[in-house]
DONU-198639 format. One line per field, with one value per residue: residue number from 0; chain; x, y, z of N, C-alpha, C in turn. Coordinates in steps of 0.1 Angstrom, whole numbers. Layout:
<sites>
pos: [NUM ...];
unit: [A ...];
n_c1: [X ...];
n_c2: [Y ...];
n_c3: [Z ...];
ca_c1: [X ...];
ca_c2: [Y ...];
ca_c3: [Z ...];
c_c1: [X ...];
c_c2: [Y ...];
c_c3: [Z ...];
</sites>
This chain:
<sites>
pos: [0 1 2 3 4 5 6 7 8 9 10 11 12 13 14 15 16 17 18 19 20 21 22 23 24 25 26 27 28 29 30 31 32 33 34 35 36 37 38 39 40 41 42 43 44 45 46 47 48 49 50 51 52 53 54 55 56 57 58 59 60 61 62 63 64 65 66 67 68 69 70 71 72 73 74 75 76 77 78 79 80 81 82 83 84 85 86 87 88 89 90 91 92 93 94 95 96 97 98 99 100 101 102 103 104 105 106 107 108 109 110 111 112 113 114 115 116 117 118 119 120 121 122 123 124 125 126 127 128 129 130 131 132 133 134 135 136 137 138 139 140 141 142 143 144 145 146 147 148 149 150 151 152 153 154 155 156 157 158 159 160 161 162 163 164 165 166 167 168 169 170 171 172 173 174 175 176 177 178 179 180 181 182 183 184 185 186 187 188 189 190 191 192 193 194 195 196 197 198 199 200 201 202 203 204 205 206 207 208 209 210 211 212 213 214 215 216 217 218 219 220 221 222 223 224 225 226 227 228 229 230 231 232 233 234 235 236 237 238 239 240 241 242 243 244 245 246 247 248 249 250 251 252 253 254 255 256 257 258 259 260 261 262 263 264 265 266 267 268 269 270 271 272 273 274 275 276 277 278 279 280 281 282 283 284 285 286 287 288 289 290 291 292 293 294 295 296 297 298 299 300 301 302 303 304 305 306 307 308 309 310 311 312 313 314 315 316 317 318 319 320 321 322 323 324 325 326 327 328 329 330 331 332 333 334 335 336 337 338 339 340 341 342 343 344 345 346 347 348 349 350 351 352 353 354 355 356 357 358 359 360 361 362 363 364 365 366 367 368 369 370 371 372 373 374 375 376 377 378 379 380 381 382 383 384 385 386 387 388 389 390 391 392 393 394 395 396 397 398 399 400 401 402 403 404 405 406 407 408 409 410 411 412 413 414 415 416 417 418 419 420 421 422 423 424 425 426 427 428 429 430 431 432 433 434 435 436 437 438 439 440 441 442 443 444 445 446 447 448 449 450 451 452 453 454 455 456 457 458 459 460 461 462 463 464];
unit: [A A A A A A A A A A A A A A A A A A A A A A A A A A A A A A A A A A A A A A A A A A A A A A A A A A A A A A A A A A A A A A A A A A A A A A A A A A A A A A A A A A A A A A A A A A A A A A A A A A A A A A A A A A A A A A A A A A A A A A A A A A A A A A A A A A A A A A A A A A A A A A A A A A A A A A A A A A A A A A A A A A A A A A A A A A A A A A A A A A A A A A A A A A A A A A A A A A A A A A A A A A A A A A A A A A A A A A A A A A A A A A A A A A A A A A A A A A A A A A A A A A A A A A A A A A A A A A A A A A A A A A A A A A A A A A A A A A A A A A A A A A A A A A A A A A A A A A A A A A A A A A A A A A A A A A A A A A A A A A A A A A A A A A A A A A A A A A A A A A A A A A A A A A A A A A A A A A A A A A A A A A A A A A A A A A A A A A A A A A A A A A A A A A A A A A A A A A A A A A A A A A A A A A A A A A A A A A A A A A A A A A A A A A A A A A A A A A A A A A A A A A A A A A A A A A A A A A A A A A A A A A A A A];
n_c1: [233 213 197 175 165 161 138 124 120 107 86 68 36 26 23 -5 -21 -23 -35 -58 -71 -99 -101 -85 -97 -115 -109 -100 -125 -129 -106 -75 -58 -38 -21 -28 -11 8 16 12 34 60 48 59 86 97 95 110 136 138 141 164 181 180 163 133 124 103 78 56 21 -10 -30 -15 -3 -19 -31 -7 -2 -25 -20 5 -10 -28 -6 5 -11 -20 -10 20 25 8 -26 -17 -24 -11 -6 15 16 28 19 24 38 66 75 51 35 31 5 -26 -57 -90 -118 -140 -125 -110 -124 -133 -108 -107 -130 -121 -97 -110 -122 -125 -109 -113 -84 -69 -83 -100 -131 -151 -138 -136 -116 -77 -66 -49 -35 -30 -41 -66 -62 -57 -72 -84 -63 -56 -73 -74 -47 -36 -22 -11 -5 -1 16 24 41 61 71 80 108 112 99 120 139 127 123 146 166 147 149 176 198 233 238 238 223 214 218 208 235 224 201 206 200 195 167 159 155 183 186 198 196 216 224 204 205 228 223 207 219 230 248 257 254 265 254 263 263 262 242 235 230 226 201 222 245 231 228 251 261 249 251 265 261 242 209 187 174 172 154 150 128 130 117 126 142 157 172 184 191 222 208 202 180 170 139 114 102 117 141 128 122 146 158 140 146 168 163 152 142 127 124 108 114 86 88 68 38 11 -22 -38 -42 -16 -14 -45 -45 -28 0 27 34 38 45 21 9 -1 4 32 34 22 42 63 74 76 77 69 69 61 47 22 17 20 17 -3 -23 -26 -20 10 27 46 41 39 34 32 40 30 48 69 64 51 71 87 67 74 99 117 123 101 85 95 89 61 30 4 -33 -45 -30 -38 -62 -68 -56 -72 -93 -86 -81 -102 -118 -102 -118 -136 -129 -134 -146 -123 -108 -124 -129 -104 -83 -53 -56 -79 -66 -45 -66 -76 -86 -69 -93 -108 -85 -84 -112 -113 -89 -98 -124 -107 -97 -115 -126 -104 -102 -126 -124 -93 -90 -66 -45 -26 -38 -33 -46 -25 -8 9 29 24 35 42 52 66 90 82 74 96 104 80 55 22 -2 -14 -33 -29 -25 -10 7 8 19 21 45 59 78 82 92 86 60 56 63 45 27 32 31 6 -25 -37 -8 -3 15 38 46 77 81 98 99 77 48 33 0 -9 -34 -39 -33 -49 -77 -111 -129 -111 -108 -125 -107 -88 -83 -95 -74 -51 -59 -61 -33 -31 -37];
n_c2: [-109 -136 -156 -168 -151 -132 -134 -139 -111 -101 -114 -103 -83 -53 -18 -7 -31 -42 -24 -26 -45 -61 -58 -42 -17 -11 -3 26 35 47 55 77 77 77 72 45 29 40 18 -2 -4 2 -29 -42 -31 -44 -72 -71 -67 -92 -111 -102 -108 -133 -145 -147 -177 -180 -169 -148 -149 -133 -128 -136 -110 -92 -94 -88 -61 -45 -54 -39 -15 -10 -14 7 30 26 41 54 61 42 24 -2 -32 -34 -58 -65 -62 -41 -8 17 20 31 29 24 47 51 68 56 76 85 74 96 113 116 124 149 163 157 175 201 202 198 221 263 275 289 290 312 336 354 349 360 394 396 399 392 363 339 310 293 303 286 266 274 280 250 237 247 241 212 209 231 247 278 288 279 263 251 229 211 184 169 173 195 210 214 223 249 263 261 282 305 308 304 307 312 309 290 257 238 203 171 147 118 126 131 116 95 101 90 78 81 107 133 148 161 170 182 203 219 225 247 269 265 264 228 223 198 182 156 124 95 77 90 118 147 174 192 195 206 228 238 238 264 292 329 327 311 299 282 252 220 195 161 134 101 81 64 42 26 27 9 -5 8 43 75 107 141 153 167 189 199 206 227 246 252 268 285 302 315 330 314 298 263 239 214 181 163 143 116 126 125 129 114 89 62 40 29 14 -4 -6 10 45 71 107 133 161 178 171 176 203 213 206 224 235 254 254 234 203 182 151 148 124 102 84 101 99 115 133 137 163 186 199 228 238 258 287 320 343 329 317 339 351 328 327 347 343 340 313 296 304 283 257 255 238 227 236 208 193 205 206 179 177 191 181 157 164 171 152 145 160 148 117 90 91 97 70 54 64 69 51 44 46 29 2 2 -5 -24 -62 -93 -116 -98 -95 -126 -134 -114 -126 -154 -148 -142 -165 -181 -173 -175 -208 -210 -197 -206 -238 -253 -240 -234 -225 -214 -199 -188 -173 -141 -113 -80 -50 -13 11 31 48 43 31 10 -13 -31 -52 -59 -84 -103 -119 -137 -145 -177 -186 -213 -234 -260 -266 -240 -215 -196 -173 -170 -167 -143 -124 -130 -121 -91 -81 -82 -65 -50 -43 -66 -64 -81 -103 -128 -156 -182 -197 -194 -177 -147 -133 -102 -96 -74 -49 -46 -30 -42 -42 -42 -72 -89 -75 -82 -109 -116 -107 -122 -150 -141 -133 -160 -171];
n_c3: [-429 -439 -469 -457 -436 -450 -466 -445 -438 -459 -458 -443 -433 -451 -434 -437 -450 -421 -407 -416 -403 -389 -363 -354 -372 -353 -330 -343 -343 -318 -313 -322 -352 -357 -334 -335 -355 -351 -336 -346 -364 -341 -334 -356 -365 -343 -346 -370 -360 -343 -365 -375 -355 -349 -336 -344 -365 -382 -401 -389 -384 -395 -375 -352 -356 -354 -331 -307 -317 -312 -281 -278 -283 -262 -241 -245 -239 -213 -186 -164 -137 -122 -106 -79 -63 -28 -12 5 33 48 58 59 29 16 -15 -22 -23 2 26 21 8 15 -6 -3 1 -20 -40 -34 -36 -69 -72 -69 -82 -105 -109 -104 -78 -44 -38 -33 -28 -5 2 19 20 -9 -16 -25 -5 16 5 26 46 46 67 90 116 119 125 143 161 167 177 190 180 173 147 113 87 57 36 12 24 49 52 38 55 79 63 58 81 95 77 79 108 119 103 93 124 153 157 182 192 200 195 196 179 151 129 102 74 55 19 18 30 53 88 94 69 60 79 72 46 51 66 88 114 130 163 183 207 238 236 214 226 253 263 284 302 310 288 268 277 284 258 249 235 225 196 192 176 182 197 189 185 176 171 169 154 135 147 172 203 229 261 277 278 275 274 271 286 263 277 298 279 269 285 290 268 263 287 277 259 235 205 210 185 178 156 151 134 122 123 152 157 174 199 195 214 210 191 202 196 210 229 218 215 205 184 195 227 222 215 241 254 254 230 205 174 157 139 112 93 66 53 67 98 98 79 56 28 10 28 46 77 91 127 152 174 162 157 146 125 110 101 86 64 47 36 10 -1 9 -15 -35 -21 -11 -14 -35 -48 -48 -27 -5 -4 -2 25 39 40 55 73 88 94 119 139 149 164 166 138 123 128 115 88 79 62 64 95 94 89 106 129 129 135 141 134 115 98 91 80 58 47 44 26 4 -6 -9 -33 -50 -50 -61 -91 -98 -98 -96 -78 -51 -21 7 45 68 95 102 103 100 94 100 92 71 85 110 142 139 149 161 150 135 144 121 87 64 26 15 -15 -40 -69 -85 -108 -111 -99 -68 -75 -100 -99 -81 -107 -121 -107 -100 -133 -139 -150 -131 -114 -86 -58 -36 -11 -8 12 29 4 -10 -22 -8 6 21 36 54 42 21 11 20 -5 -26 -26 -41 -74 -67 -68 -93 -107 -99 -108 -133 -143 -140 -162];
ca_c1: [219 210 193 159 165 156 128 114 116 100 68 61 26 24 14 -17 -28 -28 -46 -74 -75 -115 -105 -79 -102 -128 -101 -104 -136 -125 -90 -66 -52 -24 -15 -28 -8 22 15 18 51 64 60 68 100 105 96 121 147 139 145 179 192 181 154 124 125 92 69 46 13 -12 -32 -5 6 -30 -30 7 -5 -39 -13 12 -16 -30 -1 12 -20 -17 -2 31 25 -9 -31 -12 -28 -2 -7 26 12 31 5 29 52 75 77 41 28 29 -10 -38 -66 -106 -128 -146 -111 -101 -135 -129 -99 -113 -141 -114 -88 -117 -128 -121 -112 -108 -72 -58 -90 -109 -149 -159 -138 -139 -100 -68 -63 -36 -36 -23 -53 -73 -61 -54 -86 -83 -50 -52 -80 -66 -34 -36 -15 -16 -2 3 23 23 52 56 74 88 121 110 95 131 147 126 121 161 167 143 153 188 208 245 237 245 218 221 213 218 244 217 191 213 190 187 150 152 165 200 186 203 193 228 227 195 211 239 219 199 231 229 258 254 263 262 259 260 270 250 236 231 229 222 204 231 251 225 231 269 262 241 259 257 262 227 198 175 174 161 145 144 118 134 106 122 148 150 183 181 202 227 209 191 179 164 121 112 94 129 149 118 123 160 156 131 152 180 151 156 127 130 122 108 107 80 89 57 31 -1 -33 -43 -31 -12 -20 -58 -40 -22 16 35 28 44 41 9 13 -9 14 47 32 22 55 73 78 72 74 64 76 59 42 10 13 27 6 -16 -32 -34 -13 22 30 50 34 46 26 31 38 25 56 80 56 53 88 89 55 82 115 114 119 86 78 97 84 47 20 -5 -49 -47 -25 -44 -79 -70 -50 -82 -105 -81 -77 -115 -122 -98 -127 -142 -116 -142 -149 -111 -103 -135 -127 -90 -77 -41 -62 -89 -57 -44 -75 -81 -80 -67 -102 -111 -81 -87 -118 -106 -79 -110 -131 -98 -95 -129 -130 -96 -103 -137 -116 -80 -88 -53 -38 -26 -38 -33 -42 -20 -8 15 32 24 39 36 61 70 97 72 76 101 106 66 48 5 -4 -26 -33 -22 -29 0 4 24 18 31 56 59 85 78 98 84 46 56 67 32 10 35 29 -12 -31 -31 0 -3 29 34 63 84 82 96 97 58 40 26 -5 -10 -50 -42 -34 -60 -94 -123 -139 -101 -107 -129 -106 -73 -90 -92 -60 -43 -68 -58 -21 -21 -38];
ca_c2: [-115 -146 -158 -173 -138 -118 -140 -133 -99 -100 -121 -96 -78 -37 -11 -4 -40 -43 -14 -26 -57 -60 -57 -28 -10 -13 3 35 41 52 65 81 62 80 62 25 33 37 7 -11 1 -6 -41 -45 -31 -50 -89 -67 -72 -104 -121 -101 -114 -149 -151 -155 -182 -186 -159 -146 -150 -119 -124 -128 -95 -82 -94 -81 -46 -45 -55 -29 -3 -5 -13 27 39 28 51 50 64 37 17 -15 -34 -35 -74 -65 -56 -32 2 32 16 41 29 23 60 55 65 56 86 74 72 109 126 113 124 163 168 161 185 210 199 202 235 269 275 297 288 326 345 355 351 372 404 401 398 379 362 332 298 285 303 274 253 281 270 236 231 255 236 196 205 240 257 296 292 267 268 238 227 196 171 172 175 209 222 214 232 264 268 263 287 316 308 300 306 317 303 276 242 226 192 160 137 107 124 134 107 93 103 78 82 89 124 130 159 169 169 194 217 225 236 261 273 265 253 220 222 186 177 147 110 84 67 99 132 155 186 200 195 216 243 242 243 280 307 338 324 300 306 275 240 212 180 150 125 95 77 54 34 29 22 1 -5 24 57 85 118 146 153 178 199 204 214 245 252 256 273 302 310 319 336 303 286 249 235 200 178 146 131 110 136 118 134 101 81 51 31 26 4 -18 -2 20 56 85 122 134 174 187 173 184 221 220 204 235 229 267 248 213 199 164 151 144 114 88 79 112 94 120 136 143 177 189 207 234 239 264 300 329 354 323 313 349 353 318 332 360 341 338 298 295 297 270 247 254 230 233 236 193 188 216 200 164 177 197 169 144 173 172 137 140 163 132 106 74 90 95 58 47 68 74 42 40 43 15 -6 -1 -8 -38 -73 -105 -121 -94 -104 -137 -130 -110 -138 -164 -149 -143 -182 -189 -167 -183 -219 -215 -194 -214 -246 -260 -232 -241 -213 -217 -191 -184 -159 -136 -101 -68 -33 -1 14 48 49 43 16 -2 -27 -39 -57 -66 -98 -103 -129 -137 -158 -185 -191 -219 -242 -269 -263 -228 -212 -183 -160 -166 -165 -135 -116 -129 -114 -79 -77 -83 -53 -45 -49 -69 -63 -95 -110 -140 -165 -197 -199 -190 -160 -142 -121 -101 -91 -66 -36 -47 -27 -51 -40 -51 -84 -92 -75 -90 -126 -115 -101 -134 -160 -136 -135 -172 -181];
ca_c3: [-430 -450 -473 -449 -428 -458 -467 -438 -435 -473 -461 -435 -443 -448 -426 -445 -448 -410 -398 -420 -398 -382 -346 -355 -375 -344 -324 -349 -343 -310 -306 -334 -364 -360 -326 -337 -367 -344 -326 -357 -370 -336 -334 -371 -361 -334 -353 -376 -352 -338 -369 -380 -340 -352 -326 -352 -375 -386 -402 -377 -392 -395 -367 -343 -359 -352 -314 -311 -318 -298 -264 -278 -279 -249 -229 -247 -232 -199 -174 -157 -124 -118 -92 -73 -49 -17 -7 12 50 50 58 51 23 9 -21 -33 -20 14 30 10 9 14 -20 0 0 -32 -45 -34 -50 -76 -73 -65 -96 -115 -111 -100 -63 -36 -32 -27 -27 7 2 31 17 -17 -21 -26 1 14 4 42 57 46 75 104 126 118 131 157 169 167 179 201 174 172 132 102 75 49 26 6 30 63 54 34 66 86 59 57 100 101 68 83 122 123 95 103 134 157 161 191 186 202 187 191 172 139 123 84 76 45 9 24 34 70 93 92 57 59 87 69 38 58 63 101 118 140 171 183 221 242 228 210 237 262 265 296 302 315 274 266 288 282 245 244 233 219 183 191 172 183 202 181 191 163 174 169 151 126 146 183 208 241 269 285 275 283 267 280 281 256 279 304 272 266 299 289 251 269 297 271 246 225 203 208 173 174 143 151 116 112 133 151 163 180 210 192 219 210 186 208 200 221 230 210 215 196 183 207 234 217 217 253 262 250 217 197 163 156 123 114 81 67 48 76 108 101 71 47 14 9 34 54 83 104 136 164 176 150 158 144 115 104 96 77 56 44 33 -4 -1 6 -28 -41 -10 -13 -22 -48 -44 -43 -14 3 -3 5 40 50 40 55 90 93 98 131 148 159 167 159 122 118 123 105 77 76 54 77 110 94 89 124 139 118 142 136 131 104 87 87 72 45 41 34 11 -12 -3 -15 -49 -58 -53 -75 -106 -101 -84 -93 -70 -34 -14 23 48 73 103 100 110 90 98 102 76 69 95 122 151 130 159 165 145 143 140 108 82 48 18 11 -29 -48 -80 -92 -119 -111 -87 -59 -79 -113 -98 -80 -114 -133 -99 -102 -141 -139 -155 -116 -107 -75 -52 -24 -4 -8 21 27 -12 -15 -27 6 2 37 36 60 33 9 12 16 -17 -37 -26 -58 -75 -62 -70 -107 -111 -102 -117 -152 -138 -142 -174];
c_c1: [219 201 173 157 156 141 117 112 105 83 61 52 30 18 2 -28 -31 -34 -61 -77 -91 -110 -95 -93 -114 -119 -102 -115 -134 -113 -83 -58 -41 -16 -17 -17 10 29 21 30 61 62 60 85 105 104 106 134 151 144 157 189 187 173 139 127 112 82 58 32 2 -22 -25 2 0 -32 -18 6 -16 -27 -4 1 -19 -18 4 4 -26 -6 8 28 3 -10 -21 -22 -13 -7 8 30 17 24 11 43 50 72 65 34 27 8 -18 -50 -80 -107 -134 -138 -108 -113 -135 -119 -102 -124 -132 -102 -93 -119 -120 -120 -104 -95 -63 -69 -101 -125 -155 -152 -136 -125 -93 -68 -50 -40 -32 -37 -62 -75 -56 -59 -84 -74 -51 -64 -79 -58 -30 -25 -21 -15 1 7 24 36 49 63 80 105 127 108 107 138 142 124 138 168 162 150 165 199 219 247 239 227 220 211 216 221 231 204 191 212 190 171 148 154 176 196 187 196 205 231 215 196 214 237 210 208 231 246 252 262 257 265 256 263 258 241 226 235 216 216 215 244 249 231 242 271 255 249 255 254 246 216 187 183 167 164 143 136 127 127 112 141 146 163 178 193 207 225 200 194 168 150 123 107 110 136 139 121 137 162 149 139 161 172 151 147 131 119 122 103 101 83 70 47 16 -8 -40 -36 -25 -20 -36 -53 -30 -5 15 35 39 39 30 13 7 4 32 46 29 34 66 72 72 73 74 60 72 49 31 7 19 13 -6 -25 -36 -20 4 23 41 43 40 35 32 33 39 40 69 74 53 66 88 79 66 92 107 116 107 78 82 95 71 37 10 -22 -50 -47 -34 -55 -77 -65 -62 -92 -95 -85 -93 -123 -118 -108 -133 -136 -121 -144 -133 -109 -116 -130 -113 -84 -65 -45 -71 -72 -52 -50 -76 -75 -75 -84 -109 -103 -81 -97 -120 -97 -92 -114 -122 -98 -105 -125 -120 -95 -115 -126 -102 -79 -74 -37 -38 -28 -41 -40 -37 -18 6 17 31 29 38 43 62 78 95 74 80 105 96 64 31 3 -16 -26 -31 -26 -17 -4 17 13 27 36 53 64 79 81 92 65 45 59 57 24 18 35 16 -15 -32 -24 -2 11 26 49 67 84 85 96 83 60 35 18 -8 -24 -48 -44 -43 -71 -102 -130 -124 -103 -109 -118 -89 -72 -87 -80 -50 -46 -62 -39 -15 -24 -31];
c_c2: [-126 -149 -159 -160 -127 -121 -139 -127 -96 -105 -112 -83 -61 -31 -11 -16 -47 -38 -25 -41 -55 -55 -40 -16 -3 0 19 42 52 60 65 72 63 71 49 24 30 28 -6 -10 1 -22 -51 -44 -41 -67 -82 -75 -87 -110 -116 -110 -129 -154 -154 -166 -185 -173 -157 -145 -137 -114 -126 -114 -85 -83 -90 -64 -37 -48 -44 -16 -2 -5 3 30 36 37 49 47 54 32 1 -18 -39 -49 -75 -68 -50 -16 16 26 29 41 28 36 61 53 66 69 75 80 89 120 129 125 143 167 169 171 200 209 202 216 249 269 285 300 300 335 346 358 362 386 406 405 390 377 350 322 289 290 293 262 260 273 257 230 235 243 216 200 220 249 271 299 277 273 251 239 220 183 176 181 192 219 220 222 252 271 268 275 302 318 313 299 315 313 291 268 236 216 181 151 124 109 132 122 109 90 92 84 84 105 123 145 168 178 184 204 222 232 244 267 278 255 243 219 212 184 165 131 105 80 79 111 138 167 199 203 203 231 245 245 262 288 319 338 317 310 294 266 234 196 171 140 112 81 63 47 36 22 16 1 8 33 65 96 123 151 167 189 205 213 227 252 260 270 286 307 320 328 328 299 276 246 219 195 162 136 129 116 127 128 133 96 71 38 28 15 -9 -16 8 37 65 94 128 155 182 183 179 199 221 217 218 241 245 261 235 207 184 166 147 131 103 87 89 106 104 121 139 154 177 203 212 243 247 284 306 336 343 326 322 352 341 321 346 357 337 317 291 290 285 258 245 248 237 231 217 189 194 211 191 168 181 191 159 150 173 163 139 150 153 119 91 78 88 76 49 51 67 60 36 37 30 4 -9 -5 -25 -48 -82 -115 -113 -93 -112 -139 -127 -122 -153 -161 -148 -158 -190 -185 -175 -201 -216 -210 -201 -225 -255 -251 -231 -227 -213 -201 -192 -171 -153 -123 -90 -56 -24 5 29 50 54 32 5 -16 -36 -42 -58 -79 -99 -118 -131 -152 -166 -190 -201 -228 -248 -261 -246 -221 -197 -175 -156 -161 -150 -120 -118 -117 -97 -74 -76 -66 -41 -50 -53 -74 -74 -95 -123 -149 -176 -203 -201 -177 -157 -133 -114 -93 -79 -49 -35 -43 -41 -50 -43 -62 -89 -90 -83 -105 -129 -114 -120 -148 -152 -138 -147 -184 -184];
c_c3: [-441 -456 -464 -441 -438 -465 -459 -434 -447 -469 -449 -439 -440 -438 -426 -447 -435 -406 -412 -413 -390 -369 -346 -362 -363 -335 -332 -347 -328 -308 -325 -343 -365 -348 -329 -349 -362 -341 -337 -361 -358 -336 -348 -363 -356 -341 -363 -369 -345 -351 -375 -367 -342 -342 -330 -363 -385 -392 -394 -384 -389 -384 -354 -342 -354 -330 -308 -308 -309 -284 -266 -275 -263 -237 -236 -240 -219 -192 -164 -145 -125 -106 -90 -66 -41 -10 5 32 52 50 51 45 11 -5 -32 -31 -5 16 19 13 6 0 -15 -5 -13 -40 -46 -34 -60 -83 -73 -79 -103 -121 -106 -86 -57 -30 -24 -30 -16 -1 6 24 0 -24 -23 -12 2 12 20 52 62 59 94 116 129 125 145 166 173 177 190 195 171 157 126 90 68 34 22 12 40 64 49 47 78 82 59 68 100 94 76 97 129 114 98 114 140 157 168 192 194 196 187 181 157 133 106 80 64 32 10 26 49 73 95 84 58 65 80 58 37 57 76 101 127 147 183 202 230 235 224 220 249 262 274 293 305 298 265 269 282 267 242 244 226 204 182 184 174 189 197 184 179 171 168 161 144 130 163 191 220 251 276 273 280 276 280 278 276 267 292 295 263 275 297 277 260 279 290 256 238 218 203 194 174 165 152 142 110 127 134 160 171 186 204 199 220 199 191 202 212 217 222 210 200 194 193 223 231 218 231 259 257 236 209 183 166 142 123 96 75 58 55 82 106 90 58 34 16 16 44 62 96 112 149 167 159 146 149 127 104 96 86 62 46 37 22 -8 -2 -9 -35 -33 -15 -18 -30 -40 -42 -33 -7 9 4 19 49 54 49 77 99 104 113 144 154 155 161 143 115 118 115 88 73 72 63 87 107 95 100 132 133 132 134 130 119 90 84 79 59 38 30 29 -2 -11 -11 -31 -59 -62 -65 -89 -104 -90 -84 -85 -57 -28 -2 35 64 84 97 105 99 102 93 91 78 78 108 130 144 138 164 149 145 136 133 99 70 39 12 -1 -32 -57 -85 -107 -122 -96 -82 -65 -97 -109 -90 -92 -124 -118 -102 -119 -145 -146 -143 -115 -89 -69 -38 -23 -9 5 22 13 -16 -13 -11 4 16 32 43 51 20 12 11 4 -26 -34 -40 -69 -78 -71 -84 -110 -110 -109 -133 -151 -143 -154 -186];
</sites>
């Protein structure tokens, strides 16, 4: 260290004489002295350090020290896990939470987080009762199931239907639908720690009922169906209809066990994609369990939900895994509040956040697209903001091969590249998450609620002062 190094560790003020700065002290009045206190002695430290690595040369003066401290506090007392806006178009992205819950849903959890709740105690007698009851009716009446059982993700309710069902036992499966569900979690991978064997029939491309047949033996303990949801082959193949391989599975006393992945309640095609088995048809096509999730196309919380005969469902209600599966009074609430809505099919997609997204046209994106158009030219008129068409998807390993055609806001500024204006809009107070295009920002209106617009506007207008 030299000479000017030590100099200016020397002219750097005390703890004691910063907290009594006016705007810190103001901060006191409200929150602990012990944390502003902190705040300070962090970024002391850290202009500590800057000037031993030779990256200060200058004394930092005391209200840089004091504004310094004020951005350290609050950024400590922001929260890891916070709100983004999804500018992405993407509707069920993995990585920001997947489905969004309404402001109604959100609203009774809370009322339910809050307080005490009925979660394991029957009203009517005056006892404990089950936490799964909650959604018997409900389900049974959507979906034409006799039982429900709820876990905490799909891949939970693969492992504890194959665990109770079929463990020691064989899996017969076909080779095309030994599928990666995402994270590198395979269905192979989840057989085998049920402690099911797989017994794999038929090739990539095709598989006969007759592969079937020739696989049943007396080692079988099930037939299981993957839904194929989040990739999609073309050309020479063929599989066989779920409701032939029930036909097969019961003759031999078998349960067919199908997993949907991402489980819908609702025809797709009112949206303008392509049709996919809904739970209610998976249970009349055979299907004695029906394994699908509640936070993809169904619109609601994190679950895994297992749907069909009682005599199966009983037995799974029994196996001690259960407990370490089992969701808490949250999921519970938001699934029943989320399960409600689909009594009448028009409130579901009014209400249901994923379904308003799906429904959403091209002219009410564009819409959306212009008033962000407008708000940004008045607060940053030296910001090029075009709008544009563009393709948003579906996400969550849902019709990864369609697209909907939606509209988006094109960003760029002079002397300021795509990648550096993409890393001010993802550090904003909201972080706002967007694409790259063409070497411009891309905002896609489609996953942005109408009431974030305002918001949105702000966030990058502050983004880019």
């Amino acid at each position: 260290m030299n000479a000017e190094q030590r100099q200016l560790l020397t002219s750097l003020p005390k703890v004691d004489l910063l907290l009594k700065r006016p705007a810190l002290q103001q901060w006191e009045k409200e929150f602990s002295r012990y944390l502003i206190k902190q705040s300070v002695q962090d970024v002391l430290e850290q202009v500590r350090r800057d000037i031993v690595s030779g990256q200060c040369h200058i004394p930092p003066d005391t209200a840089y020290l004091e504004a310094a401290v004020i951005d350290h506090f609050k950024s400590s007392r922001r929260f890891h896990l916070r709100q983004v806006i999804n500018a992405t178009g993407t509707i069920l992205h993995t990585n920001l939470g997947r489905a969004v819950l309404s402001a109604p849903i959100g609203s009774h959890i809370a009322d339910i987080a809050g307080h005490y709740s009925n979660l394991e105690y029957d009203l009517a007698q005056g006892m404990r009762g089950s936490r799964y009851n909650h959604l018997q009716s409900l389900v049974g009446q959507l979906t034409g199931a006799e039982d429900v059982l709820i876990v905490n993700n799909n891949a939970a309710a693969v492992l504890l239907t194959l665990t109770t069902l079929c463990k020691g036992r064989e899996v017969v499966i076909s080779r095309g639908e030994l599928v990666e569900i995402g994270g590198h979690f395979r269905i192979p991978d989840v057989i085998e720690l049920s402690g099911s064997v797989i017994r794999e029939v038929g090739t990539t491309n095709k598989t006969h009922l007759e592969d079937y047949r020739r696989a049943v033996c007396e080692q079988t303990g099930a037939i299981m169906k993957v839904h194929t949801s989040n990739y999609r082959m073309i050309g020479f193949i063929e599989s066989v209809r779920a409701d032939d391989i029930a036909s097969l599975a019961h003759g031999y006393g078998l349960p067919l066990i199908n997993d949907l992945g991402s489980g819908l309640l609702v025809d797709m095609c009112r949206f303008g994609l392509p049709y996919e088995p809904t739970v209610r048809e998976a249970l009349q096509q055979g299907g004695d369990i029906v394994l699908f999730s509640g936070d993809k196309l169904l619109g609601g919380p994190q679950a895994g939900i297992i749907a069909g005969k009682k005599q199966y469902i009983e037995q799974m209600k029994k196996n001690p895994l259960l407990r370490a599966l089992r969701v808490d009074k949250m999921i519970m609430a938001a699934l029943e509040a989320t399960l409600k809505l689909y009594l009448d099919e028009n409130m579901a997609v009014k209400n249901i956040p994923v379904l308003q997204m799906l429904a959403q046209t091209s002219c009410e994106c564009m819409a959306k697209a212009k008033a962000l158009q407008q708000l940004l030219q008045e607060g940053c008129p030296d910001l090029q903001a075009a709008v544009e068409t563009c393709q948003d998807m579906v996400g969550g390993g849902a019709y990864p091969e369609y697209t909907l055609p939606g509209y988006a806001l094109v960003l760029s500024r002079e002397n300021i590249t795509a990648d550096a204006l993409e890393r001010k809009l993802r550090r904003a107070e909201v972080p706002v998450i967007s694409r790259i295009q063409k070497d411009k920002v891309c905002l896609s209106v489609r996953t942005v609620a109408e009431q974030e617009i305002p918001l949105l506007s702000r966030m990058i207008v502050q983004a880019l002062l």
